[in-house]
Each structure stands twice: as structure tokens, then as C-alpha cells.
C-alpha positions in Angstrom: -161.4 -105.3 41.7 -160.0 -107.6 44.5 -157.4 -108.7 42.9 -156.1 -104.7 42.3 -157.3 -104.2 46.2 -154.7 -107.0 47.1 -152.2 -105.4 44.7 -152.4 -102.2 46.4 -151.8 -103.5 49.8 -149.2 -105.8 48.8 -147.4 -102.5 47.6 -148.1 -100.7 50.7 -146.7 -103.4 52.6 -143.3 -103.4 51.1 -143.2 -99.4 51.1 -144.2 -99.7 54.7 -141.0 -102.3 55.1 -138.6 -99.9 53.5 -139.9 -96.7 55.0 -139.0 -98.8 58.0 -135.5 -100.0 57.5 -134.6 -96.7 56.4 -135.2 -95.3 59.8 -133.3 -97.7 61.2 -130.2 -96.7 58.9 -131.0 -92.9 59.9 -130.3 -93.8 63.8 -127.1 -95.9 62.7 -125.2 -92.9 61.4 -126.6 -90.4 63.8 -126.1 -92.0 66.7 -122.1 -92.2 66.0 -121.7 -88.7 67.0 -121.3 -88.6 70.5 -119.3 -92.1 70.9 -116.5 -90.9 68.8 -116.7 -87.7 70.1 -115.8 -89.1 73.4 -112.4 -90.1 71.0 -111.8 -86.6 70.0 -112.5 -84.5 73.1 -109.5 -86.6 74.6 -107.5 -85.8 71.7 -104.0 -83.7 73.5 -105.4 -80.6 71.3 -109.1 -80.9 72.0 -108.0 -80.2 76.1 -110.8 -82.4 76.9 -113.4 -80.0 75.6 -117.4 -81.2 75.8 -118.4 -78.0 73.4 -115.4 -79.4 71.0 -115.8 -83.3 71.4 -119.9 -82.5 70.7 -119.2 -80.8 67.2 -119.2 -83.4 64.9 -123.1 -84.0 66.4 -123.9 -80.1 65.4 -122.0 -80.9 62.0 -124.2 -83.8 61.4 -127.3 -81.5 62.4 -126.3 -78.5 61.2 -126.9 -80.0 57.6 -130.4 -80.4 58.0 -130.6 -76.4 58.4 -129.6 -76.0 54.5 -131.0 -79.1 53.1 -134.5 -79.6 55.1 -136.1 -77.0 52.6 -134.6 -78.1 49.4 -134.8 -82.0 50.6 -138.7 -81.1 50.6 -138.9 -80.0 47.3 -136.6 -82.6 45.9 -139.3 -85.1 47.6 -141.8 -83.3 45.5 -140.1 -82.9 42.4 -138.6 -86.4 41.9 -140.6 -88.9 44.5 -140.4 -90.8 47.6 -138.3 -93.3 45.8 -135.7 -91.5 43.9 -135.1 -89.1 46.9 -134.3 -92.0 49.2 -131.9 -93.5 46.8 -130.3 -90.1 46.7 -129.8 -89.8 50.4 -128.7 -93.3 50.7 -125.3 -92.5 48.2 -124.6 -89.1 49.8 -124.7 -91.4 52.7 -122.3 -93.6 52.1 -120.2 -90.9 50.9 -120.4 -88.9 54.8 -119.2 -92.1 56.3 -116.4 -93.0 54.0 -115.2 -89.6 54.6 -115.5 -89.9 58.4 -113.1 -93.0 57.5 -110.3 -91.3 55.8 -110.2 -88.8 58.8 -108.3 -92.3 60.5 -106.3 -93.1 57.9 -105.0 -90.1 55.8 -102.1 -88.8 57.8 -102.4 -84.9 58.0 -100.8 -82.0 60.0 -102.6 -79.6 62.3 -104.2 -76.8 60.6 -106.4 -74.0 62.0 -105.8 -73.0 66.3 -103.7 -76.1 66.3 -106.3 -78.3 65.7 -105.2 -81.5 64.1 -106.7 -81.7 59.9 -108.0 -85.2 60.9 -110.6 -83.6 63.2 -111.5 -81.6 60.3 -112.1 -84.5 57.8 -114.1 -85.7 60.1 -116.7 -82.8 60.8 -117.0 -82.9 56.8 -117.8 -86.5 57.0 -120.2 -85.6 59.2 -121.8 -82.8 57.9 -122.1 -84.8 54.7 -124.0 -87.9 56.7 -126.1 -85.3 57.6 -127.3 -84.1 54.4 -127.8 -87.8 54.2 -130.1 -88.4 57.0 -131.9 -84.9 56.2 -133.2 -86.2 53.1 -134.1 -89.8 54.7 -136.6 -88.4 57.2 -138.1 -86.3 54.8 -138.8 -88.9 52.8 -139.6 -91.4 56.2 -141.8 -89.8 58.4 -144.9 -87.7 55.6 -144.8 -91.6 53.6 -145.5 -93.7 56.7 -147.9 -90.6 58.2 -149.6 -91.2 54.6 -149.4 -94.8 54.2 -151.3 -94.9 58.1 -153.8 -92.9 56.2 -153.0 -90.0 58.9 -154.6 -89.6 62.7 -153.6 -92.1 64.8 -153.2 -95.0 62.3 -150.6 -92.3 61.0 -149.0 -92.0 64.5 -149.1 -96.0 65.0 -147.0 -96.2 62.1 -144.6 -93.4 62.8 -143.7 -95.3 66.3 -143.2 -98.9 64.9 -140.7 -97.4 62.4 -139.6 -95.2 65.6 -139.1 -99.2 67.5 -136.5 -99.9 64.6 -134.8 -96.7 64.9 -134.2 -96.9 68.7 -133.0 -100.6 67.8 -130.2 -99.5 65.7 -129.6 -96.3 68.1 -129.5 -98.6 71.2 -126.8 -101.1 69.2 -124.4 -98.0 68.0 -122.9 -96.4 71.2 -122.8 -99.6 72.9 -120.8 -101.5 69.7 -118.3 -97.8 69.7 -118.1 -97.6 73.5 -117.1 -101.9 73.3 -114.7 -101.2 70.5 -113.0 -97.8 72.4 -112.7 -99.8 76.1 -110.0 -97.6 77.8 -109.9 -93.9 76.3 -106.5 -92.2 76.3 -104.4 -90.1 74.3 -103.7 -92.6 71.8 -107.4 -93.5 71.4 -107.7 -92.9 67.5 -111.0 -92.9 65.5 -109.6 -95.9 63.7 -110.5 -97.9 66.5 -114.1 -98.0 65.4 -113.7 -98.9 61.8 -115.7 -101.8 62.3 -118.2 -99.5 62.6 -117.7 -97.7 59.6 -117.0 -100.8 57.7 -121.0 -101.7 58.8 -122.2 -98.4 58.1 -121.2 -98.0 54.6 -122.5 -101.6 53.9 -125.7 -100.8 54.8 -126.0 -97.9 52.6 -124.3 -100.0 49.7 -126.8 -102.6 50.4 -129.8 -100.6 51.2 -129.4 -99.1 47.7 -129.1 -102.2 45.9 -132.3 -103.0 47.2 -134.4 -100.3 47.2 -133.6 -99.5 42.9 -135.3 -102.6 42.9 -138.4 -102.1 45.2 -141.3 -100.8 43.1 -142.8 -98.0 45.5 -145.4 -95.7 44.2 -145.6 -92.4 45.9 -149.0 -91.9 48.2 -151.2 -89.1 46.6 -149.0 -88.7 43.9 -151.4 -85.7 42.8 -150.1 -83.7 45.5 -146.5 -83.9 44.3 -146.6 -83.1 41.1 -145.4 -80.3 39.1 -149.1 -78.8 38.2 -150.2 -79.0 41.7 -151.1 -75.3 42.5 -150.3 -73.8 46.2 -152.1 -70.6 47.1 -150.4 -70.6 50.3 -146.9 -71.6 52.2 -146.9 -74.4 54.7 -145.7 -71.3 57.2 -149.3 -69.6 56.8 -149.9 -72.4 59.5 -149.7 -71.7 62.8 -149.6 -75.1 64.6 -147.2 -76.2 61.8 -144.9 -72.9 62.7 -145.3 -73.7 66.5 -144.7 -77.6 66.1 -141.7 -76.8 63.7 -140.2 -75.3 67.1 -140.6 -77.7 68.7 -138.9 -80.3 66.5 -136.1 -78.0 67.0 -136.6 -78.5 70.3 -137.4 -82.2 70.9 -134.3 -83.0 68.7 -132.0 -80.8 70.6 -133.8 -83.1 73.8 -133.7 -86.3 72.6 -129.5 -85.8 71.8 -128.7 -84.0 74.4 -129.6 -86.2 77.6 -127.6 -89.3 76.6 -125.1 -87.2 74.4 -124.4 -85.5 77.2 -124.6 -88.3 80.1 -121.9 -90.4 77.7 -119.7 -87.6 78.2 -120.6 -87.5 81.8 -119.6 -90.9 82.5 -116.9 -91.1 80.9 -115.0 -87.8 82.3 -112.0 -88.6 84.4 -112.3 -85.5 86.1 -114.3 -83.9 89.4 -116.8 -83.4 87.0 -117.5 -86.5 86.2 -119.5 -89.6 87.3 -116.8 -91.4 89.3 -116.4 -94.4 87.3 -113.2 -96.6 86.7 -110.9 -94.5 83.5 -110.2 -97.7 82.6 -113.4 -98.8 81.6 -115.6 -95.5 82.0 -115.5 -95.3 78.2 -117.6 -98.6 77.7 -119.5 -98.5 80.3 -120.6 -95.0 79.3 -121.3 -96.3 75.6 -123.5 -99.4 77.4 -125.6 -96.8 79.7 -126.0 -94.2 76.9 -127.2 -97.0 74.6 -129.9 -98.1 77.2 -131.5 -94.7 77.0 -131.9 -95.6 73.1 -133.2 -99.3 74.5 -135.7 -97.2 76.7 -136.6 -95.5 73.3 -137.2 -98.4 71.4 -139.3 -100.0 74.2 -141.2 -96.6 75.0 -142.0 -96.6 70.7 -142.8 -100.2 71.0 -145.5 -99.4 73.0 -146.9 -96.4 71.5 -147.1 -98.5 68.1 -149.3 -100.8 70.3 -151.1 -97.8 71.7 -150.9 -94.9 69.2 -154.1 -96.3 67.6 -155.9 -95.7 70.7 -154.1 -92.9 72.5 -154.0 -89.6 70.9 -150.9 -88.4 70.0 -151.6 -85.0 72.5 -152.2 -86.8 75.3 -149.0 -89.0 74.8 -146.9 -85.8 74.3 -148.5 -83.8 77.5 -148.1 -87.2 79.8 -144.5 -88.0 78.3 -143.2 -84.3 78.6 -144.6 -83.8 82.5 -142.9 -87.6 83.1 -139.3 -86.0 81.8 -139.4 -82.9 83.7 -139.7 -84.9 86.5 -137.0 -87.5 85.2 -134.2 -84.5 84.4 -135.1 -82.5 87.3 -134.0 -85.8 89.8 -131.0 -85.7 87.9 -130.6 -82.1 88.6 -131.0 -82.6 92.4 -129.1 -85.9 93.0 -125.6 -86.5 94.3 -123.2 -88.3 92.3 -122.0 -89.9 95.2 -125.6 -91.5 95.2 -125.4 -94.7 92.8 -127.3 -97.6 91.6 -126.3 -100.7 89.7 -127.1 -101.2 85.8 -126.0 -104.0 83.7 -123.2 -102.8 81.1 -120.3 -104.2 79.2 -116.9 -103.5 81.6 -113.9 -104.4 78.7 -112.2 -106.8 79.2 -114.2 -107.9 82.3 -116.9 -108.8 80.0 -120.8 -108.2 80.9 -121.5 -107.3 84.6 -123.0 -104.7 86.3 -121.7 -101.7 87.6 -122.2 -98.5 89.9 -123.6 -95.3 88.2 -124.5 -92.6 89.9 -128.3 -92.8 90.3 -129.5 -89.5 88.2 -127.4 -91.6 85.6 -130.7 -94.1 85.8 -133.1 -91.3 86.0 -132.0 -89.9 82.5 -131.6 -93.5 80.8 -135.6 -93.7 81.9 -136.2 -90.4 80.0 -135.5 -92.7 76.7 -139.2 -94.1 77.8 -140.3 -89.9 77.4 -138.7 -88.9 74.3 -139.5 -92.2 72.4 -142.8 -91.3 71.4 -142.5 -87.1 71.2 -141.1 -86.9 67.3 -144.4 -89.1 66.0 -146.1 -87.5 68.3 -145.1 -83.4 67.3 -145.1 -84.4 63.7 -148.7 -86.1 63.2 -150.1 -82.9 65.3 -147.9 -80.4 63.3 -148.5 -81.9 59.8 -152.7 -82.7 60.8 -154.7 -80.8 58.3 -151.9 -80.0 55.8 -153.0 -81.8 52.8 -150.8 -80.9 49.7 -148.7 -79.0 52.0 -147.4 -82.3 53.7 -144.5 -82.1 52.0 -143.5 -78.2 52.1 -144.2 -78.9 56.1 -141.7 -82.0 56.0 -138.8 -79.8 54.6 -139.7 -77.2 57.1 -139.4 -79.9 60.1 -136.3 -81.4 58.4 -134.6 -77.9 58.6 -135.8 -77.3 62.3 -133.5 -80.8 63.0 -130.3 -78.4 63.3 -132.1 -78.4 66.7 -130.1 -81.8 67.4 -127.1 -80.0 67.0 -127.1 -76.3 68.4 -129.1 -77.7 71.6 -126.1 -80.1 72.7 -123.7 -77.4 72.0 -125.1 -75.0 74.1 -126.0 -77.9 76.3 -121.8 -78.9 76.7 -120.8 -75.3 76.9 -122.3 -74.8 79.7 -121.0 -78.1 81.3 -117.3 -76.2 80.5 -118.8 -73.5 82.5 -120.2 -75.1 85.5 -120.9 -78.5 85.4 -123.2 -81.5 84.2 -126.3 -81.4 86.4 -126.2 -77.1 85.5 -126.4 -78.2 81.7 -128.8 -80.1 82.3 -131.4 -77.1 82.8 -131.2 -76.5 79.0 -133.3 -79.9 78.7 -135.6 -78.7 81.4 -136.6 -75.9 79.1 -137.2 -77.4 76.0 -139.6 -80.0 77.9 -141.3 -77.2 78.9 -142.1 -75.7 75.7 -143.1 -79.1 74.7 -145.8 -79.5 77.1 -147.1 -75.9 76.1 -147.0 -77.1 72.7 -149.2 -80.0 73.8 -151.5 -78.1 75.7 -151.8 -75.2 73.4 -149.8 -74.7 70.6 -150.7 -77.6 68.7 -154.5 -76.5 67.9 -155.0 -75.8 64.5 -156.3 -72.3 64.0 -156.0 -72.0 59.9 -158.8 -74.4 58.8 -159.8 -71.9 56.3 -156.7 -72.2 53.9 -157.6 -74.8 50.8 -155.3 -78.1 51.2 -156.6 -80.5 48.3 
């Protein structure tokens, strides 16, 4: 009997490891987005345009709105495993596509638009699938490995930690590797990049065909598993399913966003040296994501203890407060924060002080998609997995938000945009306060 006991947690263990790593990959790829959009808004034909330069993010997003469904139902019909191993090669495939868009030379196509731009939203959009399918295999296996509750949420932030590792690394490496943005910045400056990414997924495949990994409560996944209901029939799970869409759109739009910010040469803009606006962008963006991976750090020490609504009310009313000094601050108004300058090397450098304000919102958002889920998913039983497809498709948040975000920046300006951000905090902390109470005990979920 001990010896199986020891068995089972030795298993649990390495799931728990490669639940884990394969967070870290989904950051890697996702975070890409807005670096190398920077490269394309200042494309000649792109006119320097935030809504166009922030389209390969909504491409990457936009996935998850016709995948999250059916990557739920693949996670039921085939495993935790074989899913994984699934997303991993679709994967590699979005990022080798996101390569050729620097090295197959093309002519413009549609509203004079160069083709390369074009390969590259497909790339994108194909990463995304990729990703999609990840988290719906990611965050219901490490809520179930935790056992749910806050054990649940404990887990959900450590793997969070890893992810904010690899999403602090990427913008900085891409805003290193871009240095000086002009008009003969090409994505095939960051091939190192790519290079890394699609190693990791070649890698991360090898390894996980041959990690034994049994799925958790394998009796609700199976094919004779009887559901009376829909996940939608509950409410908190409808209202926390919103508010994915909404934390997403959140959590890519303030350092999305302040990249472009700081790296805009024009009145708009923070004021920075052209010449090295571009890194130091990349370096400041990519501390938000360092804020994220310390503010997750933490709430794996303290998830056990804190529940995961008071973290999300506390962390919400913190950001409002965050974005609205942003809001209100001059960009004359700076600060010093340590960044990589180009060829000047590591130093610090003036930003304007909302700049800070926003990187500090990291410390907000870090624990808000552990936080949403394990309230959202609470009490779902056998329906954990429809609910995970559902959240997965509610992602394209991530994408549409930002847009909208960056349109309006065309339209007025940065701080303006910035009110979009403002409002989806807001419906978090209603969420929080009320949404999240679970009001359909009465449906059957074992």
C-alpha cells in the first residue's frame, strides 16, 4: 500500500513538472507579439499604425475563439497527455511560419500591404491554436493535481512564476536583438528568437512522449461519462468566463501597449532616445512580466492561506489605482529604471513615471488568471473540462482588448487608451465581490 502511495506521488510530481514547463513555453510564444510588432508598425506601409503593429497579438488570440471549445473536448476525448503533444507540434509549426515571413521574399498583396506581414499573422494565428490547446490542458491538471481550493490556486501561481519567467526573458531578448528601429528593421532580426522557440517545442515533445502522465479523474473524461447539463448552466462559470475575456485583454494590454508607448518617436510618445527607445521599451515592458513572476511567486507562497477572492478584490482595487496614476501623470514627469540601452550596454534610464506605475500593475495581474479560474471552475466536477474549453475560447479577450485598446491611442492618445484597462478592472472587482458566488449547487457534477 505504501509502496503504490509513493508511486502515485512520484507520478504526480513529474506531471506537476511538466504541467509547469509547459506554461512556461505558453508565455515564450505569446509574449513575441508585441516586440515584433513594434518591427512591423514601422514598416513604410504600416504608417506607424498601433491598431496594425498590435494584429499579429489579436491573431495569436483570436485562435483561441475557434479552438477553446473543441481544445476541451479534444482534452476529454484523447487525455491530458496526447492533447499536449498535439499543441506542442502545431506549435512549432506557428513559429516556423512566423520565420518564413523573414525569409521568403514576396510582393505586396491586399491595401498595399507587404505578403510578409501576412505570413506572419498566419504564423501567428497558428501559435495560437497552439497555446489554446496548452492552457486547456495546463491550468484544470494543476487545479486537479492541487486537489482544487486553495492547494489548487497554490499550484496554478507556481506554474504562473514560470510563466512570467519566460514572459519577462522574451521582450527584453527582442527589444536587445531590434536596438535602433527604423525602416529597414526586418523581423529577421529576431531569428534567434525563433531559432529558441522552435527548439523548445522540438524538445519539449521529445520529452513529454516519454513522460508517463496519467490523467487526474480519468472517470470524468471518458467517453461513457454522462452530462445532464452544459458547463454554461453555471452562472459563476458564465460570469468568470467574462472575465477571462477580460483579465486577458488586461494583462496584454498594459505592457503591450506601454512598449509601443515607449518606443514611439512621435508627440505621442514617451520621450525617449529613437536610437535606443526600442530596447529600452522591450527592457521596461519585460519588467512588468518580472513584476508578474514576483507577484505569482508570492501568491504560490500565499495562495494556500489567502483565498483566491480576497486576492482578486485586493489586486483589482491596487490596479485601478496603478492605471489611473498613469492616466493623470505627465510624461514630462520621469523616473529612473534599470534597462538595457544598445550598444551602451546595461544602465538606467529616464521613463516617464506612469511608465513605473504600469510596470507595478505586473504585481496586480500576476495572480488574477489563478485566481478567476479556481473561483470560475469551484464546484464543476465533471464539467471541469467543458468549463476549460469555455475559458480557453474567452482568451480571444487578449487580442480584441489591445485592439480596441491601440485604436483608440490612433485616435487620441496613450493615457486615453488607457481607460479601456480601467474598465475591465472594474468588472473584475465586481466579479470578486459578486459575481463569483456560486448559485447552481443543485446541478449533479460527479
Amino acid at each position: 500500500m505504501s509502496a503504490k502511495s509513493e508511486n502515485g506521488q512520484s507520478g504526480n510530481v513529474v506531471a506537476i513538472v511538466t504541467m509547469i514547463f509547459l506554461f512556461a513555453m505558453i508565455s515564450f510564444v505569446t509574449n513575441l507579439a508585441a516586440p515584433i510588432g513594434v518591427i512591423w508598425k514601422n514598416q513604410p506601409a504600416l504608417e506607424g499604425s498601433n491598431f496594425l503593429g498590435m494584429m499579429g497579438n489579436m491573431m495569436n488570440f483570436l485562435a483561441y475563439l475557434f479552438m477553446g471549445i473543441p481544445a476541451g473536448k479534444l482534452l476529454t476525448k484523447i487525455g491530458y497527455k496526447k492533447t499536449a503533444l498535439v499543441a506542442i507540434a502545431v506549435g512549432l509549426l506557428g513559429v516556423f511560419v512566423q520565420y518564413l515571413s523573414g525569409v521568403v521574399a514576396v510582393g505586396s498583396i491586399l491595401f498595399s500591404l507587404p505578403a510578409n506581414w501576412f505570413i506572419y499573422l498566419l504564423g501567428a494565428f497558428i501559435a495560437g491554436f497552439s497555446v489554446c490547446m496548452l492552457n486547456t490542458v495546463v491550468n484544470p491538471m494543476l487545479n486537479l493535481l492541487g486537489g482544487g481550493g486553495k492547494k489548487g490556486n497554490q499550484l496554478l501561481q507556481v506554474g504562473g512564476t514560470f510563466n512570467s519567467l519566460s514572459a519577462t526573458l522574451t521582450p527584453m531578448f527582442v527589444g536587445a536583438l531590434i536596438g535602433q528601429v527604423t525602416k529597414d528593421t526586418a523581423i529577421t532580426d529576431v531569428n534567434p528568437v525563433l531559432f529558441i522557440a522552435m527548439a523548445v517545442f522540438a524538445a519539449a515533445f521529445v520529452i513529454l512522449s516519454f513522460i508517463p502522465i496519467s490523467d487526474p479523474e480519468q472517470s470524468k473524461t471518458g467517453a461513457g461519462v454522462v452530462f445532464e447539463h452544459s458547463a454554461w448552466k453555471f452562472r459563476h462559470l458564465v460570469f468568470g468566463a467574462i472575465g477571462i475575456f477580460v483579465y486577458v485583454g488586461v494583462e496584454i494590454g498594459i505592457p503591450g501597449t506601454l512598449n509601443f508607448f515607449l518606443a514611439d518617436k512621435t508627440a505621442k510618445g514617451g520621450g525617449l532616445d529613437p536610437e535606443t527607445a526600442a530596447a529600452i521599451a522591450g527592457f521596461v515592458a519585460g519588467t512588468y512580466w518580472f513584476m508578474m513572476l514576483v507577484g505569482r511567486f508570492l501568491g504560490g507562497l500565499l495562495g494556500g492561506k489567502i483565498s483566491s477572492k480576497a486576492q482578486l478584490i485586493a489586486v483589482c482595487v491596487l490596479g485601478l489605482v496603478f492605471v489611473g496614476l498613469f492616466i493623470v501623470l505627465p510624461v514630462s514627469l520621469k523616473t529612473s529604471m534599470p534597462v538595457f540601452k544598445g550598444s551602451e550596454g546595461f544602465g538606467l534610464a529616464q521613463v516617464p513615471l506612469g511608465a513605473l506605475f504600469l510596470v507595478l500593475c505586473g504585481l496586480c495581474t500576476s495572480v488574477m488568471w489563478g485566481g478567476i479560474f479556481n473561483l470560475a471552475t469551484e464546484g464543476l466536477g465533471k464539467y471541469t473540462a467543458q468549463g476549460s474549453g469555455i475559458f480557453m475560447t474567452m482568451v480571444v479577450g487578449g487580442g480584441i482588448l489591445p485592439l480596441i485598446q491601440n485604436k483608440l491611442a490612433d485616435a487620441t492618445n496613450y493615457h486615453v487608451s488607457y481607460l479601456v484597462i480601467v474598465a475591465g478592472l472594474a468588472y473584475l472587482l465586481w466579479y470578486a465581490l459578486v459575481g463569483c458566488k456560486n448559485v447552481n449547487k443543485d446541478i449533479p457534477v460527479e
